[in-house]
C-alpha positions in Angstrom: -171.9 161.4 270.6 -171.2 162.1 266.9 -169.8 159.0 265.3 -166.0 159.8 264.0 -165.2 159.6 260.1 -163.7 156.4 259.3 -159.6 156.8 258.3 -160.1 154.6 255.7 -163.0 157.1 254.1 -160.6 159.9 254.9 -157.4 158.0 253.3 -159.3 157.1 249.8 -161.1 160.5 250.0 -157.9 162.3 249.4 -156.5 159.4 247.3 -159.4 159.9 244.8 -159.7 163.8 244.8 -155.4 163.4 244.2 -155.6 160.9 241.1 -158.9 162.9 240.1 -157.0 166.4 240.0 -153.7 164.7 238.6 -155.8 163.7 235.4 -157.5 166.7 234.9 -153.7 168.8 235.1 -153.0 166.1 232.8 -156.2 166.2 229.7 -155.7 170.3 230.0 -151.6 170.1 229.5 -152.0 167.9 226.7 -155.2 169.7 225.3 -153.2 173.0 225.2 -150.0 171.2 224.0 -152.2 170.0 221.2 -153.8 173.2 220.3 -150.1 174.8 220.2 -148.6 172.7 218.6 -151.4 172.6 215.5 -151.9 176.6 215.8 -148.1 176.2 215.3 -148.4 174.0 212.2 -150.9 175.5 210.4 -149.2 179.0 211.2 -146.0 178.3 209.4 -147.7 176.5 206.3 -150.0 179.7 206.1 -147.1 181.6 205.9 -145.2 179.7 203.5 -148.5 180.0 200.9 -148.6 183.6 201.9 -145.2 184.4 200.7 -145.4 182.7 197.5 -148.7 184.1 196.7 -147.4 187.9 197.5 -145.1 187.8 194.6 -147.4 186.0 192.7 -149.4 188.8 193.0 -147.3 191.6 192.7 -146.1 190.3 189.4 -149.6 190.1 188.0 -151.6 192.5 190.3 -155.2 191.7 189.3 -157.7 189.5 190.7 -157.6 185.9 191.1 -158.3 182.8 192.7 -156.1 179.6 193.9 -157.4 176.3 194.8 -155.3 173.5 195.5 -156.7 170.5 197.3 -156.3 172.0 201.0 -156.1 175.6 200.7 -158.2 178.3 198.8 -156.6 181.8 198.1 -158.1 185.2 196.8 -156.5 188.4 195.8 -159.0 191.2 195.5 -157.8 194.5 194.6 -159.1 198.2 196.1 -161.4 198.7 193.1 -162.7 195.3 192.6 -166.4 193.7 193.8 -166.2 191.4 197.0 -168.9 189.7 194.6 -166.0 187.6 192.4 -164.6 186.2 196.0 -164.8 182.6 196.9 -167.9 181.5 198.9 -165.6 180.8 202.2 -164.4 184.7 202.0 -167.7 186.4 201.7 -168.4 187.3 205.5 -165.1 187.6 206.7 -164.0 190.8 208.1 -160.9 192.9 207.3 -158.2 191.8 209.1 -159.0 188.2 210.4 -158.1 184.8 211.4 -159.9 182.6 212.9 -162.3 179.4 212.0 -165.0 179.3 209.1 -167.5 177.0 208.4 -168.6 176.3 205.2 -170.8 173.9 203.9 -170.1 171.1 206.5 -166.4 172.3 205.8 -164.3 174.1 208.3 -161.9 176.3 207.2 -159.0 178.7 208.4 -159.3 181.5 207.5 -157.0 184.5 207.5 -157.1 187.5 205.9 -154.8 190.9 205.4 -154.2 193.9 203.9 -151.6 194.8 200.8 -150.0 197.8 199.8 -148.4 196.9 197.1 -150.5 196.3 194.5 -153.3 198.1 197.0 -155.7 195.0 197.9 -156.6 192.5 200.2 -155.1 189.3 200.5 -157.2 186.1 201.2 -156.3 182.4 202.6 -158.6 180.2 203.5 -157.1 176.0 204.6 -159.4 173.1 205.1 -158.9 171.7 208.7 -161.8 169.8 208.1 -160.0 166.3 208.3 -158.0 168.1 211.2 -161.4 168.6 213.3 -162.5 165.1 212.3 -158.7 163.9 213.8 -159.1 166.2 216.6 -162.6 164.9 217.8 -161.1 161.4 217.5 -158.2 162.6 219.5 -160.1 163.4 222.3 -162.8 160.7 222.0 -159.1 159.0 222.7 -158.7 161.4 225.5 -162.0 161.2 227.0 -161.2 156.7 226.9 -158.0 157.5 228.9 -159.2 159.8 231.5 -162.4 157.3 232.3 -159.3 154.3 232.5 -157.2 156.5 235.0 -160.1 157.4 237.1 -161.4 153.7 236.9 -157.6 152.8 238.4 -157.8 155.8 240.3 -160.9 154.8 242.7 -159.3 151.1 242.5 -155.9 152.3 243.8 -157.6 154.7 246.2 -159.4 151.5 247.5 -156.7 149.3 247.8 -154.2 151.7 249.2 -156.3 152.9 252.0 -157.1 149.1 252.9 -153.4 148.6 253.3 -153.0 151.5 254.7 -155.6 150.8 257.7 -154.6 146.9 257.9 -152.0 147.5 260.1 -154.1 149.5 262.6 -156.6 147.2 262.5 -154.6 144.4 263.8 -153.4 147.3 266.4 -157.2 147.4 267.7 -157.5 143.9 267.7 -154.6 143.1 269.9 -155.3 146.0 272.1 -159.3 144.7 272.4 -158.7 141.6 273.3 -156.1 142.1 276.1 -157.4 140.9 279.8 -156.0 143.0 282.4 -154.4 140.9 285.0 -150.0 139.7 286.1 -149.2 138.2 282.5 -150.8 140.7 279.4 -149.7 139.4 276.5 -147.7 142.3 274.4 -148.4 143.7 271.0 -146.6 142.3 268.3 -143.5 145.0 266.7 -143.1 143.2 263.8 -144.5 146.2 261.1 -142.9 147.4 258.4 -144.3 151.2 259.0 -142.0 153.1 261.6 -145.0 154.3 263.3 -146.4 151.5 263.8 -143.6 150.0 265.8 -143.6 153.1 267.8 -147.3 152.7 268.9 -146.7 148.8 269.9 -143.7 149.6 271.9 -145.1 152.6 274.0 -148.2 150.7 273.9 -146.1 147.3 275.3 -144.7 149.9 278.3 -147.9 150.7 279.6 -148.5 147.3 280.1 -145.5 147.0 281.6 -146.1 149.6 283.9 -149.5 148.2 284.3 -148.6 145.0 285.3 -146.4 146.6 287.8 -149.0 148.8 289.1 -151.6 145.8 289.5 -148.8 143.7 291.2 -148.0 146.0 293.8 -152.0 146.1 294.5 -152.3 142.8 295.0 -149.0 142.6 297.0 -150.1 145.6 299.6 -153.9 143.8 300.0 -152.3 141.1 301.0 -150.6 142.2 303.4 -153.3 144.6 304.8 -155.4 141.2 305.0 -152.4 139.6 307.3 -152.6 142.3 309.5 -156.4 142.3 309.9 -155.9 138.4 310.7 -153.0 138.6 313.3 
């Protein structure tokens, strides 16, 4: 006969695969919370630079370049050579945003067309420190997920072990009962419904076993009176 899986395996089975799916919801929800809420960020300082630099430009309408200590602009009119552009702009397509790296540097990078004066418009922002704050961030990330499945598989442990106790103490009582007049009954002092429920029916069958056996012993008796008168 196949041996049974043990309850306590099953119990801190789905304990672990629970704690183990509740931290991966959790690194992905605050991953994408994150990543929204520094897409947001940057969006809105992008756009504040853009503004500025759009009537910068259409008050001087030539080609130029901005650096400031984060953020590298470019306005390059239709009939000027991609050549004068920044480094950071040389590859980049026509419209764009997205990531650039540079040197070691990352940048982001967006990029759009003007019609008035006719040219194309150029913003590039160092996120470099950014990426260096987001790898810490996760290296952070990475410490708390291995902590929470660490107390995960400790939990799992415990809980199924307390779990099981009871029903352990169950067996044993049940194991070690002699069948004969006097059985001794199972103890209903648990705090789990359940388990009270199991003692009690349990405690009737011996009842009705005690009964049973008694009413044996009664009718051999008197079968072995009759056989001696």
């Amino acid at each position: 006969m196949k041996a049974s899986t043990s309850l306590a395996k099953r119990l801190r089975l789905s304990l672990i695969v629970l704690g183990v799916l509740n931290v991966i919801v959790m690194l992905v929800a605050v991953d994408m919370a994150y990543e929204d809420m520094k897409a947001g960020l940057m969006e809105v300082e992008l756009k504040e630079e853009r503004t500025v630099l759009q009537e910068v430009i259409r008050r001087e309408g030539s080609l130029r370049a901005w650096n400031t200590a984060n953020l590298t602009t470019a306005f390059m009119p239709d009939d000027a050579s991609a050549q004068e552009l920044p480094e950071v702009f040389q590859e980049v397509e026509i419209p764009y945003s997205g990531e650039v790296s540079h040197k070691g540097d990352l940048f982001l990078v967006t990029t759009e067309r003007l019609r008035d004066p006719a040219g194309t418009l150029y913003l590039a922002q160092d996120i470099t420190t950014l990426r260096d704050r987001e790898r810490r961030f996760q290296l952070a990330l990475v410490g708390i997920a291995l902590l929470m499945l660490g107390l995960t598989f400790l939990f799992a442990h415990l809980g199924a072990a307390h779990l099981v106790r009871p029903l352990k103490r169950l067996t044993h009582q049940i194991r070690h009962i002699t069948p004969g007049n006097f059985m001794p009954r199972l103890s209903t002092r648990y705090r789990e419904a359940e388990y009270v429920d199991i003692s009690l029916t349990f405690n009737r069958f011996l009842e009705a076993l005690e009964t049973h056996v008694q009413r044996e012993k009664t009718m051999l008796a008197m079968a072995g009176h009759e056989l001696r008168t």
